[in-house]
TIVO-144957 format. One line per 8 residues: number of its first residue (from 0); their letters; for each residue x, y, z of C-alpha. Coordinates in Angstrom, 2 decimals, decimal comma. Example, Ala and Ser with C-alpha at 12.3 -4.5 7.8 and 13.67 -1.06 7.14 Angstrom:
TIVO-144957
0 = AS = 12,30 -4,50 7,80  13,67 -1,06 7,14
END
This chain:
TIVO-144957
0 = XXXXXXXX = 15,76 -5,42 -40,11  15,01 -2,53 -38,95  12,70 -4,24 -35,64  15,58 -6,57 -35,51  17,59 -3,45 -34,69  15,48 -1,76 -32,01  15,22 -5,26 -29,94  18,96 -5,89 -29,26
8 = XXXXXXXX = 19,43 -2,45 -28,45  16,28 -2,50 -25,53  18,09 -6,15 -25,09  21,80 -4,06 -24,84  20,25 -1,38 -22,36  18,29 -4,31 -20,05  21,41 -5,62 -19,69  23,60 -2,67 -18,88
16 = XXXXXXXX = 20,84 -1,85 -16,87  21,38 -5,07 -14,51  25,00 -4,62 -14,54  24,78 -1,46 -12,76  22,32 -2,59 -10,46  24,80 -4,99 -9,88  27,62 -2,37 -9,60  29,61 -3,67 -12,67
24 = XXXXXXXX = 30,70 -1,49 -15,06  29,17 -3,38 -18,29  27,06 -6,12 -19,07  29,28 -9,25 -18,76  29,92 -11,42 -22,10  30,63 -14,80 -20,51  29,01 -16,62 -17,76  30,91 -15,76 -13,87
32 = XXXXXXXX = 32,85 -18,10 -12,57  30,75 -19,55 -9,18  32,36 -22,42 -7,67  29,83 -22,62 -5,28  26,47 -24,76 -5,96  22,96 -23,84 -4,26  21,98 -20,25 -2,31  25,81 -18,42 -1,20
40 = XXXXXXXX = 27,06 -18,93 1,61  25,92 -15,72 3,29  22,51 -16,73 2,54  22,95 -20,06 3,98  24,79 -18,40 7,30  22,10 -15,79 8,05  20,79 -16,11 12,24  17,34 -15,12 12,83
48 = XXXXXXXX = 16,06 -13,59 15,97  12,87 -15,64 17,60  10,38 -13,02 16,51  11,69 -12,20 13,33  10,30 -14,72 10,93  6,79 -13,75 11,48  7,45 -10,10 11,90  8,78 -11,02 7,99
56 = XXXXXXXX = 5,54 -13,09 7,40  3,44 -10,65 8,56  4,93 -7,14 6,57  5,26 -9,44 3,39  1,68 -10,91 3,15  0,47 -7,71 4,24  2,19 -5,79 1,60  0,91 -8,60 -0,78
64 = XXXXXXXX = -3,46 -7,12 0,22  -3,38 -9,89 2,67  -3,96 -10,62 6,29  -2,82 -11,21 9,12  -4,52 -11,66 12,70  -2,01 -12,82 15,55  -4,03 -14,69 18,54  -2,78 -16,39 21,58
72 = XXXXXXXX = -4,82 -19,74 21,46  -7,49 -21,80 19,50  -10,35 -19,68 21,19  -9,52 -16,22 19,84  -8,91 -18,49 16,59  -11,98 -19,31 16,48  -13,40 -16,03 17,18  -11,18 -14,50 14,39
80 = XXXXXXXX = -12,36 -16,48 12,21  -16,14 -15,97 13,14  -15,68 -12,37 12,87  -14,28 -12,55 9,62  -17,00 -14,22 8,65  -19,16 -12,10 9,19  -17,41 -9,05 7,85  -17,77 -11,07 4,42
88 = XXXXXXXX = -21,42 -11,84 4,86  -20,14 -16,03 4,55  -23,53 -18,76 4,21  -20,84 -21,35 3,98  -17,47 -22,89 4,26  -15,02 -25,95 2,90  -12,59 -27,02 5,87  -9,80 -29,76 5,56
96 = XXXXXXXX = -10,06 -32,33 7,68  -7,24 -31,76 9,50  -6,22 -32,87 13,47  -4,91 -29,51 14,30  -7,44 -27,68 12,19  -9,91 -29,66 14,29  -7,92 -28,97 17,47  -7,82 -24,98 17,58
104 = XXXXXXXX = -10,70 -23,76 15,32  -14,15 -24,62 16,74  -16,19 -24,84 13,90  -19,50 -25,23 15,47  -19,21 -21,91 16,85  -18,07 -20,14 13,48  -22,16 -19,71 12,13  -22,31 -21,01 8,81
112 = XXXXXXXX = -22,85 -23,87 7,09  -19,44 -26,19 7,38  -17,99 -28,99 4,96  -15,08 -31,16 5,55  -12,83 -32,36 2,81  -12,49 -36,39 3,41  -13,40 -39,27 2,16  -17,05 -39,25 3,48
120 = XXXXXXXX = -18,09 -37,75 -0,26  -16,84 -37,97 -3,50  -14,07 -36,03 -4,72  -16,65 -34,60 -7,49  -19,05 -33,66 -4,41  -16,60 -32,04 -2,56  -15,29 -30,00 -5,80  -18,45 -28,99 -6,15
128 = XXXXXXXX = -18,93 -28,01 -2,45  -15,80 -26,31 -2,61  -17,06 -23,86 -6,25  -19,94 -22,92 -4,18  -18,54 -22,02 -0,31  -17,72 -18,86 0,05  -14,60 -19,44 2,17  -11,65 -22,29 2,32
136 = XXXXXXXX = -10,21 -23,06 5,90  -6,29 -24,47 5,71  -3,97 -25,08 8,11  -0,59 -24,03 7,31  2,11 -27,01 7,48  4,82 -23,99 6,92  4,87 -20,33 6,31  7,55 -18,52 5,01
144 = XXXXXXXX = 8,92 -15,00 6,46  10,99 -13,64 3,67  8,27 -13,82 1,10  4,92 -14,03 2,92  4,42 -17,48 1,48  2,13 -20,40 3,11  3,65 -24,32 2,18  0,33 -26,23 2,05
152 = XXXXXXXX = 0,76 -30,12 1,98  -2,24 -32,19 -0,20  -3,52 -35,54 0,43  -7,09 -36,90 0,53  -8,21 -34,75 3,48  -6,54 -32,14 3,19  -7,39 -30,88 -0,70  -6,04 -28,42 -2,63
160 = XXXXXXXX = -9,20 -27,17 -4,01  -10,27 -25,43 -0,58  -7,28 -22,97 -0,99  -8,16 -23,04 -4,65  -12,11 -22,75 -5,42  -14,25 -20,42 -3,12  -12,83 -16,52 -3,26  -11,88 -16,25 -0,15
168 = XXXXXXXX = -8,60 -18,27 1,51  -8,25 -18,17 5,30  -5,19 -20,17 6,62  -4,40 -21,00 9,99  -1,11 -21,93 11,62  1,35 -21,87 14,83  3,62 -19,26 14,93  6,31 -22,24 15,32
176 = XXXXXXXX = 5,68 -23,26 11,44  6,62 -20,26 10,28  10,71 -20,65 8,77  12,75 -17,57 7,62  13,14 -19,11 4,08  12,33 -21,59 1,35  15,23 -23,88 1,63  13,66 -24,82 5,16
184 = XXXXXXXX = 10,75 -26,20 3,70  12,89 -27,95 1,18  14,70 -29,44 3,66  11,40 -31,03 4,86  10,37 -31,83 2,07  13,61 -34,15 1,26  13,63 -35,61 4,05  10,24 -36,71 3,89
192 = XXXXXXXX = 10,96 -38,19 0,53  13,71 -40,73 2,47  10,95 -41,98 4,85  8,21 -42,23 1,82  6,57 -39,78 3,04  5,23 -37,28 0,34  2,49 -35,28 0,45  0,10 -35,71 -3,12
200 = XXXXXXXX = 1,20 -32,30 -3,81  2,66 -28,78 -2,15  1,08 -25,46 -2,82  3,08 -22,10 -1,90  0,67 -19,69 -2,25  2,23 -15,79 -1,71  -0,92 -13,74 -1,49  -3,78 -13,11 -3,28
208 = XXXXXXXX = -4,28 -14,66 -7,29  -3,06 -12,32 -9,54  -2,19 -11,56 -13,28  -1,12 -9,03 -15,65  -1,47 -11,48 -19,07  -4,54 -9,62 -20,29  -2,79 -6,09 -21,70  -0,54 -5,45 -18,83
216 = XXXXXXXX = -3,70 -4,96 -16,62  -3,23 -6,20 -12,90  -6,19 -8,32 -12,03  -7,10 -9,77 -8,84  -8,43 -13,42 -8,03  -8,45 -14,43 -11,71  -6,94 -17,80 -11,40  -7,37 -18,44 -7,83
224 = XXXXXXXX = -8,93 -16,16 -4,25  -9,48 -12,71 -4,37  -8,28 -13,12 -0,32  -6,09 -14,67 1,69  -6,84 -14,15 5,52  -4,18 -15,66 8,10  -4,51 -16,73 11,74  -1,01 -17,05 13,54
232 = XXX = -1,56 -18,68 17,23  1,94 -18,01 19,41  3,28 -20,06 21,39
END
């Protein structure tokens, strides 16, 4: 009884404690009222200024141990890219086969050993392609500024085990892709669904892997990259 006891009064003080962040007096007993239904209004009204959602992007992945290089054109892409590369000492790397991935990143000039996910190999070859590179190159269908967050669409070139397998993620996008918040991408997403459109599957990856499960202990890269390196190209 006497455990019984000591959890509803830590439950009692949580709760007064997020009434007063709230600025109520006392922990409510019943539900509010909301007659509304989805994100408030004020959420839904907010104006952005052109700049701002990857000014968001940028201080939220950052703040997250991630990166974030800003370049003007596939060229200083590529070059990013390369130099990363080489900062990490990188023998290989998994690409998606992607048109604008294949458009502004140059991979012959990049200095390692390349692999494209497609249907050339078998999806258990290019699993195990992917375990072994040490770096998996995205593109970005959306990024999101309020959380840092890239929206990565599956399908059979484009798999989600290059964002998943080797411990470093580098993602690439245009500055354009990048929306001030989720429902955006939601948006998208539904109205893909009306033209059959789907992709196999969406990641939203916000930064680098990371757990506390094992006794409260932050780890990095346990389920997933111990990096995730961005390339925005303006414009």
């Amino acid at each position: 009884m006497t455990e019984i006891h000591e959890d509803l009064a830590q439950e009692t003080l949580f709760l007064q404690t997020v009434a007063k962040a709230l600025g109520r007096d006392k922990a409510l007993s019943k539900p509010p009222k909301r007659q509304e239904v989805g994100p408030p209004a004020f959420w839904r009204e907010q104006k952005f200024e052109n700049k701002q959602p990857l000014e968001l992007f940028k201080a939220n992945l950052e703040a997250l141990t991630g990166k974030v290089a800003i370049v003007h054109n596939g060229q200083e892409a590529t070059n990013q890219i390369k130099l990363w590369l080489k900062v990490l000492n990188a023998k290989s790397a998994i690409l998606w086969d992607h048109p604008k991935l294949r458009k502004h990143v140059d991979t012959s000039l990049l200095g390692v050993k390349t692999s494209f996910w497609n249907t050339e190999k078998t999806r258990q070859e290019l699993i195990e392609i992917a375990e072994q590179a040490d770096v998996g190159i995205t593109w970005v269908d959306y990024a999101i500024g309020y959380t840092g967050t890239v929206a990565l669409f599956n399908g059979a070139t484009t798999g989600r085990s290059v964002s998943l397998l080797p411990p470093t993620h580098i993602a690439v996008m245009k500055e354009s892709d990048i929306v001030p918040t989720m429902s955006t991408v939601i948006r998208q997403l539904i109205e893909r669904r009306g033209q059959g459109n789907l992709p196999s599957t969406v990641d939203f990856i916000t930064g680098p892997s990371r757990t506390s499960d094992i006794e409260m202990d932050l780890s990095i890269g346990v389920h997933g990259p111990f990096r995730i390196w961005t390339v925005v190209i303006e414009g």
